[in-house]
Residue frames as qw, qx, qy, qz and C-alpha x, y, z in Angstrom:
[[0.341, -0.373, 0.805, -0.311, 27.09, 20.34, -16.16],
 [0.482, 0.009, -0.758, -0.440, 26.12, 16.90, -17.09],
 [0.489, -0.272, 0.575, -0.597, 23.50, 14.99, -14.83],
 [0.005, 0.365, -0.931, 0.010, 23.05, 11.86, -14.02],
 [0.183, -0.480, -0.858, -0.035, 19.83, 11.76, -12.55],
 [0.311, -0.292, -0.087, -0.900, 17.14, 13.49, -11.43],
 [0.289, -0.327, -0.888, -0.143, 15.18, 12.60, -8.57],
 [0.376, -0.331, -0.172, -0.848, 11.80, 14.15, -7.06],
 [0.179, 0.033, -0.831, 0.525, 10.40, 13.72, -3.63],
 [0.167, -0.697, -0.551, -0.428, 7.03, 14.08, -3.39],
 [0.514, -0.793, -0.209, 0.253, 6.82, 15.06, 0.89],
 [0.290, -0.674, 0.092, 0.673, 8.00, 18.64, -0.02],
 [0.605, 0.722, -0.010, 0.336, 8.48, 18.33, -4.12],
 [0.370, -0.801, 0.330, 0.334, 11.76, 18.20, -3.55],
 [0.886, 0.448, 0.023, 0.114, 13.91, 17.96, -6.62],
 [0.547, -0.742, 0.298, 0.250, 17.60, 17.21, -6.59],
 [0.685, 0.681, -0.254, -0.048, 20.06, 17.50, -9.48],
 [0.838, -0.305, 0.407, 0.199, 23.22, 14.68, -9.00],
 [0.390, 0.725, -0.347, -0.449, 25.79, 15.16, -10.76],
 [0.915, 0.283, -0.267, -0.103, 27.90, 12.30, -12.97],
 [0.208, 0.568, -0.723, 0.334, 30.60, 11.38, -10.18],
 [0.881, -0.290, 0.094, -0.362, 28.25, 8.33, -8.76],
 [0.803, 0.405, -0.426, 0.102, 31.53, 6.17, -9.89],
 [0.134, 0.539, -0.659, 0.507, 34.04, 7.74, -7.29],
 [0.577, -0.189, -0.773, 0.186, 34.04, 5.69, -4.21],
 [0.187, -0.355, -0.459, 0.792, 33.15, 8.44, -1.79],
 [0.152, 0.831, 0.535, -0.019, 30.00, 10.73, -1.95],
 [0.261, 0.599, 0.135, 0.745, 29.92, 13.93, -3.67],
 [0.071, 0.034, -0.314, 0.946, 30.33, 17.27, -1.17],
 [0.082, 0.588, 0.661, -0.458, 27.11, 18.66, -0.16],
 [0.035, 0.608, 0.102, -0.787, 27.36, 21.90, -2.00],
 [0.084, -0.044, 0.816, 0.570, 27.52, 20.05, -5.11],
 [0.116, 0.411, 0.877, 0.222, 23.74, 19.30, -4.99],
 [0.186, -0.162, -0.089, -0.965, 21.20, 21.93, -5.88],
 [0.010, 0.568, 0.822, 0.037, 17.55, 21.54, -4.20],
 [0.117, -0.031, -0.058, -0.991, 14.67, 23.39, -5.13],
 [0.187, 0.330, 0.733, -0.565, 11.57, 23.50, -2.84],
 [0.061, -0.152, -0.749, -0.642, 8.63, 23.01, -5.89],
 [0.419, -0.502, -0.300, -0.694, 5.68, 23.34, -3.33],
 [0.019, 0.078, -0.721, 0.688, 4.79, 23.58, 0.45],
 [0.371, -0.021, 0.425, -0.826, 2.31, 22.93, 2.56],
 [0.567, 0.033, -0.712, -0.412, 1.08, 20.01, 1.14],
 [0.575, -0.365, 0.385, -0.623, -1.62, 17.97, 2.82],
 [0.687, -0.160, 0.705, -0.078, -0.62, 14.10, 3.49],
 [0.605, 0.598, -0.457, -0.259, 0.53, 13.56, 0.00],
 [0.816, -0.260, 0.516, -0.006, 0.70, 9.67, -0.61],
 [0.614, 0.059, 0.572, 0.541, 1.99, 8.68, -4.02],
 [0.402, 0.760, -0.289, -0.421, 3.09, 10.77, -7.56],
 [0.727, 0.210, 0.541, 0.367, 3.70, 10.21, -10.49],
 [0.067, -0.521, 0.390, 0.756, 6.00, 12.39, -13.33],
 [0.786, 0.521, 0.333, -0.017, 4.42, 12.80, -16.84],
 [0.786, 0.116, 0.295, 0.531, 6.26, 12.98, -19.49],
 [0.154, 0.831, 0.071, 0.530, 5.87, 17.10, -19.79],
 [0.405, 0.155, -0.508, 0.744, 7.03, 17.04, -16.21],
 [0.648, -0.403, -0.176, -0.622, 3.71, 17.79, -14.60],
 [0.092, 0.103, -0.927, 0.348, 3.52, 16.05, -11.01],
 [0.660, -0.258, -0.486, -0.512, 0.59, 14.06, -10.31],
 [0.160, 0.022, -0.783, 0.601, -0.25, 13.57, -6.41],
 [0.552, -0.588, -0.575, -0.136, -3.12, 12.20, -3.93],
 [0.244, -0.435, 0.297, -0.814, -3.91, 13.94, -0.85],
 [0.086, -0.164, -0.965, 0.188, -5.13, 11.32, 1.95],
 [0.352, 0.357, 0.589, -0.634, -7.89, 13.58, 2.91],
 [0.565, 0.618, 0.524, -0.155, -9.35, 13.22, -0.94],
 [0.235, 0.822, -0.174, -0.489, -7.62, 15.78, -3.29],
 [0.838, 0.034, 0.305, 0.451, -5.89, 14.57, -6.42],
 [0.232, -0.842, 0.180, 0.451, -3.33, 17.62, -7.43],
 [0.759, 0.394, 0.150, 0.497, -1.14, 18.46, -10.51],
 [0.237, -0.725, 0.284, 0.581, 2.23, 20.84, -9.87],
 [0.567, 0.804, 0.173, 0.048, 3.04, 22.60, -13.10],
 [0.595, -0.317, 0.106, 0.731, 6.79, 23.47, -13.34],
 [0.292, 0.488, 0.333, 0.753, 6.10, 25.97, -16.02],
 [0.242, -0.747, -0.292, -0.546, 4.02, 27.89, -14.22],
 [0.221, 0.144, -0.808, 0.527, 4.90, 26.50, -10.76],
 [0.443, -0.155, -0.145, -0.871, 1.50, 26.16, -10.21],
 [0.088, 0.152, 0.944, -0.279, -0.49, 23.49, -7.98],
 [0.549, -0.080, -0.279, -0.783, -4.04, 22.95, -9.37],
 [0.341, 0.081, 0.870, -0.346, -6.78, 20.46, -8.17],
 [0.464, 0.144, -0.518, -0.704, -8.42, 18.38, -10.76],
 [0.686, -0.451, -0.519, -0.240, -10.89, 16.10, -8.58],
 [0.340, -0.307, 0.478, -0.750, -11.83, 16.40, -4.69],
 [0.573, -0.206, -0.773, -0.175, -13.39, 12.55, -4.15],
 [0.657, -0.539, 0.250, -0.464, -15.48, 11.96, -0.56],
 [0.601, 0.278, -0.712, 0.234, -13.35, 9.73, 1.46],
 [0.914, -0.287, -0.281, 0.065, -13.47, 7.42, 4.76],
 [0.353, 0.551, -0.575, 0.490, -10.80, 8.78, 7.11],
 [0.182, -0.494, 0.512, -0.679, -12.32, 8.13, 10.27],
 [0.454, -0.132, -0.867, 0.155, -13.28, 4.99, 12.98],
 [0.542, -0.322, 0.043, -0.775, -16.20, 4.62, 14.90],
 [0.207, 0.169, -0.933, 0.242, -15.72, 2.07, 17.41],
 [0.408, -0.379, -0.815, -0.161, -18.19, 0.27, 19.65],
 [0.115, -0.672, -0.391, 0.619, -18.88, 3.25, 22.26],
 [0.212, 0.837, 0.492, -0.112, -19.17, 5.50, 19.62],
 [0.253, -0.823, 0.217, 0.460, -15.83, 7.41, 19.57],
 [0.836, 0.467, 0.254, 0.139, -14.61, 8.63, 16.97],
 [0.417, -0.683, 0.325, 0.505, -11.11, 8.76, 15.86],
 [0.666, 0.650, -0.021, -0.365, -8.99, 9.27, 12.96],
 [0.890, 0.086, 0.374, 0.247, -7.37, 6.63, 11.02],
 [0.401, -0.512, 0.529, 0.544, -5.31, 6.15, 7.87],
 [0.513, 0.531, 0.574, 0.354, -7.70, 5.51, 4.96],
 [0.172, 0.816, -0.101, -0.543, -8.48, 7.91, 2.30],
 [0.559, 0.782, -0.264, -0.081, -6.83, 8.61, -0.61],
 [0.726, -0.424, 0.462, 0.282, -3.93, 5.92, -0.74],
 [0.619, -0.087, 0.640, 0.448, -2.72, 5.91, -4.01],
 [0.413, 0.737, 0.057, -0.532, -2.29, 7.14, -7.65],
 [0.465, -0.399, 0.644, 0.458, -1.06, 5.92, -10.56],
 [0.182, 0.529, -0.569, -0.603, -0.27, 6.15, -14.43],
 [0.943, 0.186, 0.263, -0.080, -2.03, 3.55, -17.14],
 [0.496, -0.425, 0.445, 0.612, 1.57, 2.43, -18.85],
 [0.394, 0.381, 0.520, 0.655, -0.30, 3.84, -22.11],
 [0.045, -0.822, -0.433, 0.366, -1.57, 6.89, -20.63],
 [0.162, -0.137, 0.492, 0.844, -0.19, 8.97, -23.66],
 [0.120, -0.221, -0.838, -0.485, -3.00, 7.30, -25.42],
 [0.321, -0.377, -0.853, -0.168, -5.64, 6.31, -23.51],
 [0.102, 0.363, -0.506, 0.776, -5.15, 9.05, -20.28],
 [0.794, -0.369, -0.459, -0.152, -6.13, 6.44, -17.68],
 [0.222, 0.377, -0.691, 0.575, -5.50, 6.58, -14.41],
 [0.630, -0.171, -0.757, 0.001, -5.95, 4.49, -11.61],
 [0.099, -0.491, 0.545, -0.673, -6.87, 5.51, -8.11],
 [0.626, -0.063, -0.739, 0.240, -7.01, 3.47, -4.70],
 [0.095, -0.356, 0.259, -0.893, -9.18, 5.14, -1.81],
 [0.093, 0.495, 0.795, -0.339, -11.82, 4.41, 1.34],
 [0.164, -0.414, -0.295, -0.845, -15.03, 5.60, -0.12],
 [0.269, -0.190, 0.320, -0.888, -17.45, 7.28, 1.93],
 [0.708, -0.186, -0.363, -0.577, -20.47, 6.05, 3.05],
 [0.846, -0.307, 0.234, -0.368, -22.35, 3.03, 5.06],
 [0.994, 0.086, 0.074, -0.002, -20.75, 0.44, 3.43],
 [0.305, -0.837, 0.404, 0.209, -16.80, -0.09, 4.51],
 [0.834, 0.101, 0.493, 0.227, -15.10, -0.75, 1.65],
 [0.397, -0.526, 0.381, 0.649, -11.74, 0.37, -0.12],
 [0.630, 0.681, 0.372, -0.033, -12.18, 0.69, -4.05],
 [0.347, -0.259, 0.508, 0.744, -9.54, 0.72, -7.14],
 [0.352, 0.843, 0.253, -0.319, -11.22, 3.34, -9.79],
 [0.542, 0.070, 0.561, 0.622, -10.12, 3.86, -13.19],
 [0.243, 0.858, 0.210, -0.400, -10.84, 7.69, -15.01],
 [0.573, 0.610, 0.320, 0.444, -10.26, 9.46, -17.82],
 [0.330, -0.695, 0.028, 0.638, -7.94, 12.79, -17.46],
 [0.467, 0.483, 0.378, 0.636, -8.43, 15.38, -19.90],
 [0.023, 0.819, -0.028, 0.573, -7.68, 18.75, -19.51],
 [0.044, 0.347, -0.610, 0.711, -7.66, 20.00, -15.96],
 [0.689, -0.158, 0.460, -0.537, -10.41, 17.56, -14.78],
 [0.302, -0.208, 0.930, -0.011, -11.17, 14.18, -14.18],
 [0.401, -0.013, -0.248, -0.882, -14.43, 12.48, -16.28],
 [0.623, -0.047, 0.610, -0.488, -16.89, 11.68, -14.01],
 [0.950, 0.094, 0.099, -0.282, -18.78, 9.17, -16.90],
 [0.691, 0.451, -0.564, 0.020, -15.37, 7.39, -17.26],
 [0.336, -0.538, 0.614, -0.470, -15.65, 6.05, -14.24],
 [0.768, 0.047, -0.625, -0.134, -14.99, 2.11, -13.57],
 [0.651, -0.616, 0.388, -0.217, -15.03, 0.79, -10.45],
 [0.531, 0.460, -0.696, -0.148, -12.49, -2.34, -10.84],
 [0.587, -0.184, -0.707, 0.348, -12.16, -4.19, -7.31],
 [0.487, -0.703, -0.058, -0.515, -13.64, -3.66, -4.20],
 [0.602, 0.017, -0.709, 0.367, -12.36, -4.63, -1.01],
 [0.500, -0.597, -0.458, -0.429, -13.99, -5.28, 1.93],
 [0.277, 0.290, -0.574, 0.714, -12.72, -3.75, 5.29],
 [0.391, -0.712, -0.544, 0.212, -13.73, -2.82, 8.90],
 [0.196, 0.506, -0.155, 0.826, -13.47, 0.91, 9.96],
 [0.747, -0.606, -0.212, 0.173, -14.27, -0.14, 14.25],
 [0.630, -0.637, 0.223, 0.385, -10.35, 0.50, 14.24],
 [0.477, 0.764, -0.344, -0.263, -7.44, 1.65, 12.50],
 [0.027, 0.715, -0.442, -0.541, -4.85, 0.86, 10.86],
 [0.374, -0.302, 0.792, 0.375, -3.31, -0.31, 7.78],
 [0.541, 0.600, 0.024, -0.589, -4.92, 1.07, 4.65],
 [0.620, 0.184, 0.536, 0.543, -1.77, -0.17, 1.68],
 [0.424, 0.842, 0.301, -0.143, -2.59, 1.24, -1.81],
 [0.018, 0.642, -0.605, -0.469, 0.65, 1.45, -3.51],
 [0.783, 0.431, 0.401, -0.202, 0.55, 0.40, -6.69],
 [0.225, -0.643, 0.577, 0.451, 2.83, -0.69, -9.40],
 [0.908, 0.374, -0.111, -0.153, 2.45, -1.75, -13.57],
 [0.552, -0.534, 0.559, 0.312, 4.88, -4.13, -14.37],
 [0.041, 0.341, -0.646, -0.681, 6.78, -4.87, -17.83],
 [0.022, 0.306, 0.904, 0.298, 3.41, -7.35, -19.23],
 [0.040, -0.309, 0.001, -0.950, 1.05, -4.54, -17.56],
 [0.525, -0.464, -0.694, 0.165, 0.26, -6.26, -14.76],
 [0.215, -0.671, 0.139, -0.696, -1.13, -4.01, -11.97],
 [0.543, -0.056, -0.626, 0.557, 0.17, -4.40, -8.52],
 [0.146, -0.663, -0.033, -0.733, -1.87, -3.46, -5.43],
 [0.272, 0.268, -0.668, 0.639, -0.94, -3.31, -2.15],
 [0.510, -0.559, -0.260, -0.600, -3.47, -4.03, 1.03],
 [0.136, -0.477, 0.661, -0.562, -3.24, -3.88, 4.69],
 [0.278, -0.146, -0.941, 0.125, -3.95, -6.41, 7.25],
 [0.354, -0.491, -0.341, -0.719, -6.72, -3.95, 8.71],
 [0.649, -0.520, -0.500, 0.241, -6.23, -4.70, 12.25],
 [0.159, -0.876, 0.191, -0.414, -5.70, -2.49, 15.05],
 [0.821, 0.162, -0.488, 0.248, -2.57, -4.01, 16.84],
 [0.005, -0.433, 0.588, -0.683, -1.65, -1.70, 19.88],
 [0.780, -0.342, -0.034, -0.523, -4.16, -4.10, 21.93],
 [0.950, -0.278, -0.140, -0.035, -2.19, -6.69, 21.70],
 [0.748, -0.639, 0.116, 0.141, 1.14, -5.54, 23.54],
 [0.080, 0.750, -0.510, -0.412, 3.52, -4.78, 20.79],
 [0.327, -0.119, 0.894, 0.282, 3.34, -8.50, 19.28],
 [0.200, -0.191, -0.707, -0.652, 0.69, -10.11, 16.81],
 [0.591, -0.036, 0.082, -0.802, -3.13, -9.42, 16.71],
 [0.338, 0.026, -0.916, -0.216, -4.34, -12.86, 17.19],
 [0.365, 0.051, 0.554, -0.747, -7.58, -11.69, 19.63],
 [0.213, -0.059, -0.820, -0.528, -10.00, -14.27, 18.40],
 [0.209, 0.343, 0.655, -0.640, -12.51, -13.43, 21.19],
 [0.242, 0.483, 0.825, 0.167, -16.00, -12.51, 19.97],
 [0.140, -0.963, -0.213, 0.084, -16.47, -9.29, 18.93],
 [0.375, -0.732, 0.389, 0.414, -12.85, -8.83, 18.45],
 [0.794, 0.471, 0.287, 0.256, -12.64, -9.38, 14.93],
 [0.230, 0.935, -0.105, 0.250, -10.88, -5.46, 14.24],
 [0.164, -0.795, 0.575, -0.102, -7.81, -7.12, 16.75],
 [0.838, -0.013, 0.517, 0.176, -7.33, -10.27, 14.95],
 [0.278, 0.642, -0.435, -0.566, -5.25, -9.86, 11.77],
 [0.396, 0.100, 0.882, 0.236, -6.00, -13.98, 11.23],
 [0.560, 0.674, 0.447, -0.180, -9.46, -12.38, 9.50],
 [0.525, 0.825, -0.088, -0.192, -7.12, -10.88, 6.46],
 [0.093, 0.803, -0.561, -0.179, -3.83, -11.52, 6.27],
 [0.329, -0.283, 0.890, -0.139, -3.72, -15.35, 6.46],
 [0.617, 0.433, 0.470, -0.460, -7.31, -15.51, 4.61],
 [0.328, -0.086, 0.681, 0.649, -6.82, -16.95, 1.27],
 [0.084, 0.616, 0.781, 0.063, -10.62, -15.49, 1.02],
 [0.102, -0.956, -0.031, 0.275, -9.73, -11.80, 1.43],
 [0.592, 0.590, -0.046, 0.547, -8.29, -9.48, -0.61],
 [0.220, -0.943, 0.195, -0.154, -6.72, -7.48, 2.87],
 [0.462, -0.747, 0.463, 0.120, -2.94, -7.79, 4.09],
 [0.867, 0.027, 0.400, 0.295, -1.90, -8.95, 0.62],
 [0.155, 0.530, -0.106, -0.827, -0.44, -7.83, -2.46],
 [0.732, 0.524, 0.389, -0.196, -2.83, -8.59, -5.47],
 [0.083, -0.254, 0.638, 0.722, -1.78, -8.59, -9.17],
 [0.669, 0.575, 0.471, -0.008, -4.47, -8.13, -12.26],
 [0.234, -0.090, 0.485, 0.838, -4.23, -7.27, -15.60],
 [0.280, 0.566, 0.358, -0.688, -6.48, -4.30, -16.44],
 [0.356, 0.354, 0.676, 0.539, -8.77, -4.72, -19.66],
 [0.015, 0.171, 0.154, 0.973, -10.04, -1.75, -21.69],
 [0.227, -0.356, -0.430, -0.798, -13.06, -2.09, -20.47],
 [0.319, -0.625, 0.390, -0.597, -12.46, -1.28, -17.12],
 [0.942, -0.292, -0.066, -0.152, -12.47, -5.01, -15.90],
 [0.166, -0.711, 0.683, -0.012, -9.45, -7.45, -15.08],
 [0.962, 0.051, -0.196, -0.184, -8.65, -10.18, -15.94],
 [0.724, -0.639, 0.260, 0.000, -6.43, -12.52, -13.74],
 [0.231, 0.660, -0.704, -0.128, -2.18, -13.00, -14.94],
 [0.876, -0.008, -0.477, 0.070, -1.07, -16.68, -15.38],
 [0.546, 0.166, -0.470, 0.674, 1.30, -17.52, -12.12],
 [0.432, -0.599, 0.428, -0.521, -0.69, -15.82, -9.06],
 [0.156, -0.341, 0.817, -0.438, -0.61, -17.76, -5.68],
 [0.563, 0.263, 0.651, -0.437, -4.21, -19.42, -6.51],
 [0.193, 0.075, 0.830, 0.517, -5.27, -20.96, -9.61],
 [0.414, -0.076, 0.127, -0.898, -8.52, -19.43, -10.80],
 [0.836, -0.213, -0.262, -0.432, -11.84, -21.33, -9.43],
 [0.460, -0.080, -0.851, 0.241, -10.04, -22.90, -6.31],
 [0.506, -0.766, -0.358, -0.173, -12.43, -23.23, -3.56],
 [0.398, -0.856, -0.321, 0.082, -11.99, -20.65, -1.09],
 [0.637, -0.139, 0.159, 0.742, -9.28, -18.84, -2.48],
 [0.303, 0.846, 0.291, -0.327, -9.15, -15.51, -4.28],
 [0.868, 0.227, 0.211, 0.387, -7.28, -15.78, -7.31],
 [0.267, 0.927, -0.043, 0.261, -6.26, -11.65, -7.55],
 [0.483, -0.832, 0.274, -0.006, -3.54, -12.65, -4.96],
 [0.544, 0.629, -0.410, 0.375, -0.23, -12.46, -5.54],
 [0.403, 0.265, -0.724, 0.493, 1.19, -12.34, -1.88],
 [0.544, -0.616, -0.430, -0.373, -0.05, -13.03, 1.46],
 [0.755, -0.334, -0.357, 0.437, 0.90, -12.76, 5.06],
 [0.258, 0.466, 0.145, 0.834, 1.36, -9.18, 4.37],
 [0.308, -0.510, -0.489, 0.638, 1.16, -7.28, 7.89],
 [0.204, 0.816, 0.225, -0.492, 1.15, -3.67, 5.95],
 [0.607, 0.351, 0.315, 0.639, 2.79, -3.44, 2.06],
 [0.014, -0.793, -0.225, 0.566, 3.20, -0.05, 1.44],
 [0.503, 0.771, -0.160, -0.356, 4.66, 1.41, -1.90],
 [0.881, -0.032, 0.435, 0.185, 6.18, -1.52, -3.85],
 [0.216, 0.605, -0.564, -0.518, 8.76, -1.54, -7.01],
 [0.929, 0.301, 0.178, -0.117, 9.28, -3.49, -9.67],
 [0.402, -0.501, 0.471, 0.605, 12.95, -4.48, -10.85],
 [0.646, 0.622, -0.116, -0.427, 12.95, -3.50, -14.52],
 [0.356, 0.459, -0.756, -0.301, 15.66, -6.16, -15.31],
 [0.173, -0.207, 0.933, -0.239, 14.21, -8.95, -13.14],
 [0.566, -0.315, -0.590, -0.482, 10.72, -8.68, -12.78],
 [0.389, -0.422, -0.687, 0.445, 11.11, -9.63, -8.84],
 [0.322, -0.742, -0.221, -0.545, 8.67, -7.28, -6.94],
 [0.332, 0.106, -0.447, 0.824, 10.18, -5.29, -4.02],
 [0.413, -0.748, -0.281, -0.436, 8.16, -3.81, -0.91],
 [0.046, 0.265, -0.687, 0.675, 9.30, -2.46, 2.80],
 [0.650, -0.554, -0.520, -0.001, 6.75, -3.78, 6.05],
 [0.005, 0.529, -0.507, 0.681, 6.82, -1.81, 9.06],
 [0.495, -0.274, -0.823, 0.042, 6.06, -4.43, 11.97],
 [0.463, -0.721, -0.492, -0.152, 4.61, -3.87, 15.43],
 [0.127, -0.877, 0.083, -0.456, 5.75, -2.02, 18.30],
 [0.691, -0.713, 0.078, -0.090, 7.12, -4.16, 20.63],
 [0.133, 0.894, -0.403, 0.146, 10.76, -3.18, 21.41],
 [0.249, -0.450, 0.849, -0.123, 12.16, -6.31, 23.30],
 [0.409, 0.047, -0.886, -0.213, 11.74, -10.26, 23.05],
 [0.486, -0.253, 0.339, -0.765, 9.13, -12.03, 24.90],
 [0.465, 0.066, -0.856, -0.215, 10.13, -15.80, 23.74],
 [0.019, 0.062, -0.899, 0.432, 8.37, -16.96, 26.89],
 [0.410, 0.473, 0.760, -0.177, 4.85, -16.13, 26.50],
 [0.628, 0.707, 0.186, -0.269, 4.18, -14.21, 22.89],
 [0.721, 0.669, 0.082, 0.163, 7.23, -13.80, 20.56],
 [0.602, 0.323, 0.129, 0.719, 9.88, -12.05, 18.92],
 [0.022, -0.621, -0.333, 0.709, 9.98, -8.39, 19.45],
 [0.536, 0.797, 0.022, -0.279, 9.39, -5.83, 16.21],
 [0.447, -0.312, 0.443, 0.712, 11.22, -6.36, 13.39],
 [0.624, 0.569, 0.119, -0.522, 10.21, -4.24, 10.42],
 [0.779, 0.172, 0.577, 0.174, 11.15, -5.82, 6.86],
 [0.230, 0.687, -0.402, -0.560, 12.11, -5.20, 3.39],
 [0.860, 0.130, 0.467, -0.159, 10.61, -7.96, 1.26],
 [0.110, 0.409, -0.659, -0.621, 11.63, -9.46, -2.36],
 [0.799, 0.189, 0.483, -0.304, 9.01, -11.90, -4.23],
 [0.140, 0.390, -0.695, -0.587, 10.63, -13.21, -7.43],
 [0.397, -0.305, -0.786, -0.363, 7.17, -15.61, -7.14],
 [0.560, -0.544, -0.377, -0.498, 3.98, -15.86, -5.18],
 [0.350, -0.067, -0.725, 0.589, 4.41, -16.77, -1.69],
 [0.499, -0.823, -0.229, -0.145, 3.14, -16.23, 1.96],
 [0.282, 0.462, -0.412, 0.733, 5.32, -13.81, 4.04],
 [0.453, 0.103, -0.691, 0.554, 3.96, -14.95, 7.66],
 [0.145, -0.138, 0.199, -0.959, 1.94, -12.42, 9.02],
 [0.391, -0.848, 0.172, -0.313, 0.47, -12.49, 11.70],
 [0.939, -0.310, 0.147, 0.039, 2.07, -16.00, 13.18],
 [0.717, -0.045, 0.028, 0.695, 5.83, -15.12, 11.70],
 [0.206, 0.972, -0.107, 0.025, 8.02, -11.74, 11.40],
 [0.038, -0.701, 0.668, 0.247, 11.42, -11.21, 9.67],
 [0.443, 0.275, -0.822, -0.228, 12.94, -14.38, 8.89],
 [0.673, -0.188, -0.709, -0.090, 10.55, -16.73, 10.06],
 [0.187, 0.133, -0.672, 0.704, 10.49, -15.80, 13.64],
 [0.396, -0.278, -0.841, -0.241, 7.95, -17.23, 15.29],
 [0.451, -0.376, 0.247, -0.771, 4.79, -15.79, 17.73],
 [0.093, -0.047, -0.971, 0.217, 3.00, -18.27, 20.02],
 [0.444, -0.581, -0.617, -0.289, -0.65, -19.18, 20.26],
 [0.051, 0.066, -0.288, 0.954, -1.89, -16.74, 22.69],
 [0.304, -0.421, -0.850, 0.095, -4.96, -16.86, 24.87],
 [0.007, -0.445, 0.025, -0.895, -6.08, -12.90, 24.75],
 [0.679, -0.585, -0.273, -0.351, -9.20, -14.16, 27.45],
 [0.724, -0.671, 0.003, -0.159, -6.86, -15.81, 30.00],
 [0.090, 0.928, -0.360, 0.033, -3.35, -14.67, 29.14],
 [0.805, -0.159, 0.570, 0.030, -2.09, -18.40, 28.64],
 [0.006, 0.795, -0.532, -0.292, 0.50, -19.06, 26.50],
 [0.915, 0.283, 0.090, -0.272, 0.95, -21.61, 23.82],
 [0.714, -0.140, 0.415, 0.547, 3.42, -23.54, 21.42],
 [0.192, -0.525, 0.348, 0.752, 4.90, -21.86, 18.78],
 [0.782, 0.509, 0.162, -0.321, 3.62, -21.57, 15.36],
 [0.640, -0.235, 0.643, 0.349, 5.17, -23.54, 13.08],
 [0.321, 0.622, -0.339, -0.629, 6.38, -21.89, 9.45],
 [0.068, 0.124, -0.903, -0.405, 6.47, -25.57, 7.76],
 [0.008, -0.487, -0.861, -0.145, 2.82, -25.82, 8.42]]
């Protein structure tokens, strides 16, 4: 049988064989497709990546990074990292969140060089996300080829919104994806704009709007061999403007989550899942949810918090005494 494609699902390793009848104008029969169930029980698997033996590289949020072996059909673990999954708010409770292990991903010479790149909350006192670069030989990672590359500085009071998808593009630029870090069910299904004191973890103005913060954007460098970056021509900041941070590539960015790249364009592709609230509320906060499906074919701000969808505007909002503003306004 000839095939057409081949594609592979991580949530389940599911792999489906298609045959060559994508032309006809109607969808092939069901029975037509073979799936075959490649491993189970898998624990919050966030991104893979196929090598070129067919080996499946995959993260585990709670820390694991995994390789499935089709030859064998084997699932091995070749690093266990301490990871940040949980929030410790201002009484003390603790709950769990969405960091961790967000992300994995292929250097585009890993043949050569076998780099890889990973994107995770590390443990510890200090809250703060971290892209890591290793060496992969054999059936483990090597600890002294460790680079830290970028840090990024979060809160971990509240959840949500971690990112960490990550994508090289045709000049080997690295794309990385970061949430707005805000905890949003406070503020009624609309935008986090609580600017009380003490309420920093239900404002999403502190990241996503911040041309000073690398949260709720997506970044672009270009990794050098020697584990630094150095910054592509054509982000959203020039390097050395004042208060700006030049690794950004988009802003306004509510949650990115696992971006593409078009291989004939170059335009960079990402979905957004917005807030929760299910009806309008044009009178005193907004729009209701709408979730998105972006396209950037250049830099830009995409809105967030103060727009969702096309430009649809929230309203200054008065979280202390539930007074209601004008609209924000997307030309300024």
């Amino acid at each position: 049988m000839k095939v057409q494609h081949i594609c592979l699902i991580l949530f389940g390793l599911l792999v489906t064989v298609i045959p060559a009848t994508a032309q006809l104008p109607r969808k092939p029969e069901s029975n037509r497709f073979t799936k075959v169930v490649l491993a189970q029980r898998l624990e919050e698997p966030m991104q893979f990546q196929i090598l070129k033996d067919g080996r499946v590289l995959y993260a585990e949020r709670k820390g694991k990074i995994k390789v499935f072996d089709p030859t064998s059909s084997a699932t091995e673990t070749i690093a266990t990292f301490a990871v940040s999954t949980k929030y410790v708010n201002k009484a003390g409770e603790v709950t769990e969140g969405e960091d961790g292990m967000q992300g994995v991903i292929l250097d585009p010479n890993f043949e050569k060089n076998h780099w890889i790149y990973l994107y995770y909350s590390l443990a510890g006192e200090e809250a703060k996300n971290v892209l890591v670069r290793y060496e992969w030989q054999g059936k483990q990672l090597l600890e002294s080829s460790r680079k830290v590359m970028l840090e990024v500085a979060v809160q971990r009071e509240e959840c949500c919104h971690v990112g960490g998808g990550m994508v090289f593009d045709a000049n080997k630029n690295l794309y990385l994806t970061t949430g707005d870090n805000t905890f949003s069910r406070a503020s009624d299904g609309f935008s986090p704009l609580d600017v009380r004191p003490g309420q920093s973890a239900r404002d999403s103005q502190k990241s996503s709007p911040n041309t000073n913060d690398l949260r709720g954007k997506i970044l672009r460098i270009h990794p050098e061999d020697d584990g630094t970056y150095s910054i592509p021509t054509g982000n959203l900041f020039p390097v050395g403007t004042p208060q700006t941070r030049p690794e950004i590539y988009t802003m306004g960015n509510r949650n990115p989550w696992r971006p593409t790249i078009d291989s004939k364009t170059g335009w960079l592709y990402w979905g957004e899942v917005g807030p929760d609230g299910s009806q309008d509320d044009l009178a005193k906060r907004g729009p209701q949810s709408y979730d998105e499906f972006n396209r950037a074919k250049q830099p830009g701000n995409y809105g967030w918090p103060y727009f969702v969808a096309n430009n649809k505007a929230y309203r200054h909002y008065d979280f202390e005494t539930k007074v209601s503003g004008d609209f924000f306004d997307a030309a300024h």
